[in-house]
C-alpha positions, 0 to 999 in steps of 0.5 A: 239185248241183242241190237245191229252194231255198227259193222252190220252198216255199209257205211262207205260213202254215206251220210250217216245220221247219228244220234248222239247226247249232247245235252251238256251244261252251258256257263253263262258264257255259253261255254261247255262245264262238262264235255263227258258227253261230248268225249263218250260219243268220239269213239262211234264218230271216229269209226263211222269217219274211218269207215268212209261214212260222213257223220250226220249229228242230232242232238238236243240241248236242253229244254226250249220246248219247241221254241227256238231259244238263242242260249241253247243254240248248238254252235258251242257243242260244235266248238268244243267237238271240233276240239276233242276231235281234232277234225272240222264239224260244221253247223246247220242253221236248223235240223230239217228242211232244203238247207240243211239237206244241201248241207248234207249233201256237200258235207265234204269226206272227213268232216262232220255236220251237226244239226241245230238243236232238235227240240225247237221242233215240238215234234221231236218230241211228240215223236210226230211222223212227218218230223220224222221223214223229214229227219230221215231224208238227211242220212242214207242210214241210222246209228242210235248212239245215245243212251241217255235218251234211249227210254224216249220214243222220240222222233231222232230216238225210235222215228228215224230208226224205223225209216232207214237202216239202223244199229247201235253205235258204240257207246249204246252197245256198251251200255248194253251189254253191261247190263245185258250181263247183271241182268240176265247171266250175273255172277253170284252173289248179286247184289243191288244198292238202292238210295235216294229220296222216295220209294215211289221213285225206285218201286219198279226197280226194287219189284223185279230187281228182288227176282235177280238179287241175292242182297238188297241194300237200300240206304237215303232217305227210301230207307225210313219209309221201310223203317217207318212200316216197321213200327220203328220211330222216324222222327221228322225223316222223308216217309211215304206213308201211303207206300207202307204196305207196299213197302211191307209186302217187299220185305215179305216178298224178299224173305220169301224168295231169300233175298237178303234185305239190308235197311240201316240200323243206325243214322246221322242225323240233324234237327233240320235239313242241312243242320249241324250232324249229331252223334248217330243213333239208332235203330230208331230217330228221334222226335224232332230229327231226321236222318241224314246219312247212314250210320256207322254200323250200318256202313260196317255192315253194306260195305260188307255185302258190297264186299262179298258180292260178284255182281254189283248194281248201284243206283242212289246215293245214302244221304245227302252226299252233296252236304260233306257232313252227311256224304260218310255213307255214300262215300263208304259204299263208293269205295267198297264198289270201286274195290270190291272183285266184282263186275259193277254198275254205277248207274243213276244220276246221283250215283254217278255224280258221287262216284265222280266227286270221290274220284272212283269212276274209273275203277268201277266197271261201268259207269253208266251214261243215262239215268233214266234209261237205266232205272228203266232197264233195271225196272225191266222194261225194253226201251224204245231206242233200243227196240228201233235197234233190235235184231 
């Protein structure tokens, strides 16, 4: 994944235009919830600052659908950088046309510009050509520091890199090169985890990732399709019964190639979604039940894999972990990654968000900052915001 770093950029003196994720939550006060965003983008803002260059943000904030929505205005994004910063951001009332060229222009040495939110142009989107000359007429050159939408052929993603010169900021080199290292050199064993809700969701990513892995662990609610195909009883659990040959054709595919295949052999589970958890039981659910969470024998036998593994990826959690009756499977793989000898990557929403709930992101190597973009890396697809930047 090799892409033009930041170094690779004269920056003194220039506007450099830097897109950033700051898609952040908004209370209904329209103040900043989380600022992870925000905090993960400062290191590349300061370099290109230290370096002479003056930064030139875009980003989008939620989803006005190219609309201008007042309660997804930028300004408080600003704010919030302005203070974590420690430096002057301006604003600008849009994020083309001749104002905000001025804007550019006169943006004084040390200061930053942000641009109004890009999505209330519908061409940001559609990645439309003359929305992207008018973007790329406000930098001298181009810096993609934003994962989380790097799997987007967006004008401010793929557009603008193509118009002018371009790299990777810090944070999409970071990301990179974790997953640079699980997927193309990883140490062995290697092992993938697998959850949430529906193999349809993960099927890419399950197809090429059995081609790399030695262990396979799959746990949530995807588990009781693979079950189901087996001829085991499921009860009232989330299946895809269209998915069951498909899902009989990836044990097959495992067991050909070695790959050790983990599904759970016991489950939490509750009359309803959410109810009251009952005593586990297994292999098989009962009529009238669904399964929750994995059981105890089944974590005593992940975390053991986890354990053994040099190279972790997980994405997905077990259960419904966000329910603490039903959080014991997900909590228990966390731990194990987070303490396991390995070089590992969180990646995923849910994932993340457990890892941060329990308190162990900082002990995992890397946590990553784009769900999307990284189930499609792990689906083994090149993604346009990286290919913009690309050697």
């Amino acid at each position: 994944m090799g892409v033009r770093q930041l170094a690779d950029l004269d920056l003194a003196g220039k506007r450099v235009l830097v897109r950033v994720d700051f898609n952040v939550p908004l209370d209904d006060e329209l103040r900043v919830t989380s600022d992870a965003r925000i905090r993960n983008a400062i290191p590349t803002i300061r370099a290109i600052l230290e370096a002479g260059g003056r930064p030139i943000l875009m980003s989008h904030l939620g989803r006005p659908k190219g609309a201008v929505v007042e309660s997804m205005r930028m300004a408080p994004v600003a704010a919030k950088l302005a203070e974590l910063l420690g430096g002057e951001v301006r604003t600008a009332s849009d994020c083309i046309g001749p104002d905000v060229e001025n804007a550019t222009r006169e943006l004084p040495a040390g200061a930053c510009l942000l641009l109004e939110n890009l999505r209330f142009h519908g061409g940001e989107t559609k990645g439309d050509p003359e929305f992207t000359a008018q973007l790329a007429k406000l930098g001298d050159c181009f810096v993609s520091d934003a994962f989380g939408t790097a799997h987007r052929a967006h004008a401010s993603v793929a557009g603008v890199a193509a118009a002018l010169p371009s790299a990777a900021g810090m944070l999409l080199a970071r990301e990179l090169d974790a997953f640079s290292r699980v997927l193309e050199d990883p140490a062995r064993p290697f092992v993938a985890i697998l959850g949430g809700a529906k193999v349809s969701d993960k099927l890419p990513v399950i197809r090429n990732m059995l081609d790399k892995v030695d262990a396979l662990v799959i746990g949530g609610a995807m588990a009781y399709t693979f079950l189901a195909a087996d001829g085991l009883a499921t009860g009232n659990s989330l299946t895809e019964p269209e998915l069951f040959d498909e899902a009989r054709s990836v044990r097959a595919r495992a067991a050909e190639r070695g790959v050790d295949l983990l599904l759970p052999t016991d489950h939490v589970c509750a009359t309803e979604f959410g109810g009251a958890p009952e005593a586990p039981c297994g292999p098989e659910v009962p009529d009238g039940r669904m399964g929750l969470d994995i059981g105890p024998a089944t974590v005593e036998r992940y975390v053991a894999a986890i354990r053994a593994a040099k190279t972790i990826v997980w994405n997905g959690p077990m259960g419904v972990f966000e329910n603490p009756d039903y959080r014991k499977g997900t909590e228990a793989v966390a731990n194990a990654v987070a303490s396991a000898d390995a070089f590992s990557v969180v990646g995923g929403g849910d994932s993340v968000a457990a890892v941060e709930l329990l308190g162990v992101a900082d002990q995992c190597s890397h946590v990553s900052t784009g769900g999307g973009a990284s189930l499609e890396l792990l689906e083994g697809k090149t993604l346009p915001g990286v290919a913009a930047v690309s050697d």
